[in-house]
N, C-alpha and C positions, 0 to 999 in steps of 0.2 A: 404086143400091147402098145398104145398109141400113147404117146406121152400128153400131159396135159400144158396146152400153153401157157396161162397164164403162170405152172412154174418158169418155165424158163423168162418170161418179164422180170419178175421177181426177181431172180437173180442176177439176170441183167441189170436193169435200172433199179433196184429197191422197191419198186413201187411205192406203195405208202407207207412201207416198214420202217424207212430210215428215219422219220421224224418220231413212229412211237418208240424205236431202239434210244433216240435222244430224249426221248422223251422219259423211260425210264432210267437210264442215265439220271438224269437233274433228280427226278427221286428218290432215288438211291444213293444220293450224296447228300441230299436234304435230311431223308431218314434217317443215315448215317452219324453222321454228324449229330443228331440231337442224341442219338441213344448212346454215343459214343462219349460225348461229353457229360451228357446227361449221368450214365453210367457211372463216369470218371466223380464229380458230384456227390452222387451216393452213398460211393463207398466214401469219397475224404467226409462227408456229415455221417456218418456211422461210426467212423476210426476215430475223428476229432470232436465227436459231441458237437455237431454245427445244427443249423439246420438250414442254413442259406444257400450251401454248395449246389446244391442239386438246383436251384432254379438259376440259379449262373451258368451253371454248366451248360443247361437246357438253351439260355438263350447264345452263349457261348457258339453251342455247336451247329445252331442255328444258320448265326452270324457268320462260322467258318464254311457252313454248309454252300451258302449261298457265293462267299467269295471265292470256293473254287469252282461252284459253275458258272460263274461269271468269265473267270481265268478259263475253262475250260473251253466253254462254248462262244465267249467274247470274240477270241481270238480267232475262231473259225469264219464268223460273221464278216468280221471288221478284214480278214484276208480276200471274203469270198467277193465283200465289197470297191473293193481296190479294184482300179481298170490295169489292163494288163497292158503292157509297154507298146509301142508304135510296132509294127514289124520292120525289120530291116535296121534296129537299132540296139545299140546296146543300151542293156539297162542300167549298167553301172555307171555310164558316163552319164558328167554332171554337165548344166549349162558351160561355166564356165571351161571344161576340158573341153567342151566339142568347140567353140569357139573360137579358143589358142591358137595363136600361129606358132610355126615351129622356131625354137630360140628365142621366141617371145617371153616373157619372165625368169630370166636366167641371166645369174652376173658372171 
């Protein structure tokens, strides 16, 4: 049986999957997070005779939903965006180390 190409792309490169995987990702933290605070909300205005928990909660979980995809996928971006070192160099060295002559700032 003759296999089909385009799996094996896929699973090489992603194809176009890896942006809808991030992509449900972000949703399913967004989802989350409301029905989860939301949730939380509910029951505290059912337990304590409130009636305001549940739309805190709501925006709550919102508000958390969002700052962990921020954290989440922020970080990827702002990595992927970074240029990568010189070759031939170390990256931990700073101006000033590569600079230094030897004995130079030492008493």
């Amino acid at each position: 049986m003759a296999e089909r190409k385009d799996d094996d792309e896929k699973a090489v490169g992603y194809g176009g999957s890896q942006g809808m995987n991030q992509g449900m990702q972000v949703l399913s933290y967004l989802i989350s997070g409301v029905v989860l605070y939301g949730g939380l909300g509910w029951l505290g205005d059912h337990y304590l005779g409130t009636g305001f928990l549940l739309p805190v909660g709501i925006i709550l979980g919102a508000g958390f939903g969002i700052y962990l995809v921020v954290k989440r996928f922020g970080e990827t971006a702002a990595s992927a965006a970074a240029p990568p070192a010189p070759i031939g160099t170390d990256a931990t060295t700073t101006d000033t180390q590569a600079t230094r002559k030897t004995g130079e700032g030492t008493t």
